[in-house]
N, C-alpha and C positions, 0 to 999 in steps of 0.2 A: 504493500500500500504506500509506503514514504517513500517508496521508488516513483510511484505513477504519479505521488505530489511534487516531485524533484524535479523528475522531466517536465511537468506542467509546467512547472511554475518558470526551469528555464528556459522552453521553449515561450514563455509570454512576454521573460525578460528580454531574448533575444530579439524578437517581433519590436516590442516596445525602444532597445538600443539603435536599432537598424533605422528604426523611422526617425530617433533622434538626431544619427549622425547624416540622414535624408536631408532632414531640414535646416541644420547646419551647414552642410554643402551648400543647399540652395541659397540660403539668404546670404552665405559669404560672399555672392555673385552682386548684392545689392548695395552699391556707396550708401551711407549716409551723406544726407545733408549738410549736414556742419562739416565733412571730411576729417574730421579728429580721430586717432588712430586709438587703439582701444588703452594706451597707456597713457593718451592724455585724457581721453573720456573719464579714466580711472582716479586723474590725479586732481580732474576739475571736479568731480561728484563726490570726493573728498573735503575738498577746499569748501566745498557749498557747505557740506555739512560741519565745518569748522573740526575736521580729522585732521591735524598736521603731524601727527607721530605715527603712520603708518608710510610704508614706502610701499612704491608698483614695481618689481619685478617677475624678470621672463626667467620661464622652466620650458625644460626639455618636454617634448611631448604633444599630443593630443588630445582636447577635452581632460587636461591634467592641471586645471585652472580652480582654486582655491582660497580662501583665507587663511591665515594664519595667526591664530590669535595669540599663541606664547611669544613671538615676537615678531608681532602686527606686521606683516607684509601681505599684500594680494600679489598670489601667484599666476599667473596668466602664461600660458601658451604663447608661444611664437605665434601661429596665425592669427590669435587674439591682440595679443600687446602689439602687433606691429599693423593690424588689419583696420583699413577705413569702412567697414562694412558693417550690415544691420546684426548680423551674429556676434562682431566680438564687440559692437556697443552694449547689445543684450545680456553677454557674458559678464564683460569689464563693470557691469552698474550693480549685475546681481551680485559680485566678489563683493564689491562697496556693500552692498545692503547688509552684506555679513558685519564687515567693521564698523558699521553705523548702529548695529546691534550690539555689537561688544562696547562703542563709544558710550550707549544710551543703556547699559545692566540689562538687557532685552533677557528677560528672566528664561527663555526655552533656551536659547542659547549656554547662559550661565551652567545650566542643566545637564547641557548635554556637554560639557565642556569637562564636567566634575565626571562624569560617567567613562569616560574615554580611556583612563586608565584601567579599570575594574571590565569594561566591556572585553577592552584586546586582553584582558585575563583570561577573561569567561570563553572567549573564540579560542583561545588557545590550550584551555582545558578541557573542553567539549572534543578536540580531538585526540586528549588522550583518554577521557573515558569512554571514549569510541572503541578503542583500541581495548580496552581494559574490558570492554563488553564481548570484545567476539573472544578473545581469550582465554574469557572468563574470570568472572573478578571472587572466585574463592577464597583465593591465594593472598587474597588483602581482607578478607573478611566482611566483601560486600553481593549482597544477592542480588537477584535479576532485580528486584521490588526499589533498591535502593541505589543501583545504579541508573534507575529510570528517573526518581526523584532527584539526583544528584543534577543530572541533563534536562531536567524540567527545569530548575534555579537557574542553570546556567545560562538557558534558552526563555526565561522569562527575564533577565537578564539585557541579553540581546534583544528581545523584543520592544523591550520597554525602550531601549536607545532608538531604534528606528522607527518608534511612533514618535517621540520627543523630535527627534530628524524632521519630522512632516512638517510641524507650524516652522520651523526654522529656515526650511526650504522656502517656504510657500511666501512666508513674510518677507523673507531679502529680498525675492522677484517683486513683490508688491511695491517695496519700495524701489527698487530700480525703476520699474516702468513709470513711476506716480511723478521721481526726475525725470526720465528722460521726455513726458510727456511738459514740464513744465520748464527744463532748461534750454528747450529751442534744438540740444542735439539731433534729435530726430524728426520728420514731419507725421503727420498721423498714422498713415501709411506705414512707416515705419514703426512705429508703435504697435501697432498689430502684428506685423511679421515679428518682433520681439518678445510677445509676448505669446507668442506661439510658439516659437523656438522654447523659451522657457517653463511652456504647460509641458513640451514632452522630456524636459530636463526633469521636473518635476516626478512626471511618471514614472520613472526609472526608482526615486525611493517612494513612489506608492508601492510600484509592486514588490519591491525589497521588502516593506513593512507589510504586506497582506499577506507574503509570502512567510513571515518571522511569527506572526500570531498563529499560521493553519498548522505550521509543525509544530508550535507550543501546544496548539489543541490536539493536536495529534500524539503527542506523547503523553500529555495527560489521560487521555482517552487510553493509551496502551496501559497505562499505570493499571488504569482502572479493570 
């Protein structure tokens, strides 16, 4: 059965990645208006917000574009940081909307900021009682009953960070789009394509988190 939810689920994340990186392609094809490249996009939607202790730099990679809130940087991709187009305005506004959340105590944030150590715990001991399961966890003194419960904490754990993840996600884009419709970077038009770039960025930790609660219920249910 957690096989047939595994394939689901990747096979909807893949669907759901594909159309992402679809729309990415496409809109990178569309200049903005203003022609500001996604690293000054980044450094003016700062400045509006009165952020002067964050820096914009570029990382290697693809849709590898970030905040950094242990020392505030927005990490932006080459095609982003350097791109005059409606995809890496839409990107570069939503990194801001993160450090405009960290600037403003944006309490989901906070949250999830605290959880980040205890989560990459939780991921990383979920596969060793994985391990300890098919081996059989005798030999430590723990039953099928109790290595189920052990993986249920871990995995309500995980779950609970990637529903905290949703409003964090959801808010930086609101913010991003709410400037860019009000600082002139973009015309309406572009507004739209932005924010449709950013519903299926979004998507991507929808189904991460629908995905993280069915296998929670899922093992609870096996418990049972």
């Amino acid at each position: 059965m957690i096989w047939i939810i595994m394939i689901g689920f990747m096979i909807i994340g893949g669907i759901v990645s594909s159309r992402l990186k679809s729309k990415v392609k496409k809109y990178s094809q569309i200049p903005t208006v203003s022609g500001l490249s996604g690293k000054e996009i980044a450094e003016k939607m700062l400045s509006d917000n009165g952020i002067l202790d964050v820096k914009v730099v570029s990382v290697p990679g693809k849709l590898t574009d970030h905040y950094n809130p242990m020392d505030k940087t927005i990490n932006l991709s080459p095609d982003v940081y350097q791109g005059r187009h409606v995809t890496a305005a839409a990107i570069a506004a939503h990194e801001c909307g993160h450090a405009v959340q960290h600037a403003t105590a944006y309490q989901w944030l906070e949250m999830r900021s605290q959880m980040v150590p205890i989560v990459n715990f939780s991921n990383s001991m979920m596969g060793t009682v994985f391990i300890i399961g098919l081996i059989g966890g005798s030999f430590i003194g723990l039953g099928f009953s109790q290595l189920i419960l052990l993986f249920i904490i871990l995995q309500a754990i995980v779950t609970a960070f990637t529903l905290i993840t949703l409003p964090v996600e959801f808010d930086a884009s609101r913010r991003a789009l709410i400037w860019l419709k009000s600082s002139n970077i973009t015309n309406d038009e572009e507004v739209v394509f932005a924010e449709d770039a950013l519903k299926w960025a979004a998507s991507t930790y929808l189904v991460a988190a629908l995905a993280a609660v069915t296998y929670l219920l899922y093992y609870i249910a096996l418990r049972r």
